[in-house]
C-alpha positions in Angstrom: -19.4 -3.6 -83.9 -23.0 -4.4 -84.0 -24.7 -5.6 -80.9 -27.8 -7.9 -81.1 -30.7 -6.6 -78.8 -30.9 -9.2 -76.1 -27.4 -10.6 -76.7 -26.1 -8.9 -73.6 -24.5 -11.2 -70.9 -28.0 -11.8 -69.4 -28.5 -13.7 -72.3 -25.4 -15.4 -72.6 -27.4 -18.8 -72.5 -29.8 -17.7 -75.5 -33.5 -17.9 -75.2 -36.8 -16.8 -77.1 -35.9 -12.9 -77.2 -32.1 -13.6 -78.9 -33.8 -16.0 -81.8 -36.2 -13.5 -82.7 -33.2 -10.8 -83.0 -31.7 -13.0 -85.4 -34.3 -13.4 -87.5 -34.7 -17.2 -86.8 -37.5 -19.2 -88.7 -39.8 -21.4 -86.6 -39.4 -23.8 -89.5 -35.6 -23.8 -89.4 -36.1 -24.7 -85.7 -38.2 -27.7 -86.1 -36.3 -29.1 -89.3 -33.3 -29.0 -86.8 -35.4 -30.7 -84.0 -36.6 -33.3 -86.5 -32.5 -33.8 -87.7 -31.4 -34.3 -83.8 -34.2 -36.7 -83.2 -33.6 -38.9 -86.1 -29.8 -39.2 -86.0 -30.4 -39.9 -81.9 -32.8 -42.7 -82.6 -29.6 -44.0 -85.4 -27.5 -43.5 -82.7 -29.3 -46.0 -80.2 -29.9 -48.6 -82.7 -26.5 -48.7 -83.5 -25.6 -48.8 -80.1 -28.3 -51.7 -79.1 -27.0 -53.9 -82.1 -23.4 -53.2 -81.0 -24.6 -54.5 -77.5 -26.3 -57.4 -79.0 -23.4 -58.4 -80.8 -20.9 -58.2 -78.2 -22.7 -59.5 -76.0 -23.3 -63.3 -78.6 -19.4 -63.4 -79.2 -18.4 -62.4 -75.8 -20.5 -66.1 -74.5 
């Protein structure tokens, strides 16, 4: 079976020398980072308007 340079248990937690083994676009990165940050700013919205509401039926 093929073993990725860096991949070793060392690396077990992944870092800058495993992404460049797999061939990993810088791009790819940064359309992922942009993904996270948008669905984590959906995330607390929904959760303040929860609150909100909760909070106006609860009183």
């Amino acid at each position: 079976m093929y073993k990725l340079p860096g991949a070793g248990v060392g690396a077990a937690g992944g870092g800058v020398g495993t992404l460049a083994a797999t061939g990993a676009d810088v791009g790819w990165w940064i359309a992922v980072g942009v993904v996270l940050l948008v669905l984590g700013t959906a995330a607390v919205i929904a959760a303040h308007r929860r609150t909100k509401r909760l909070a106006r039926s609860g009183s």
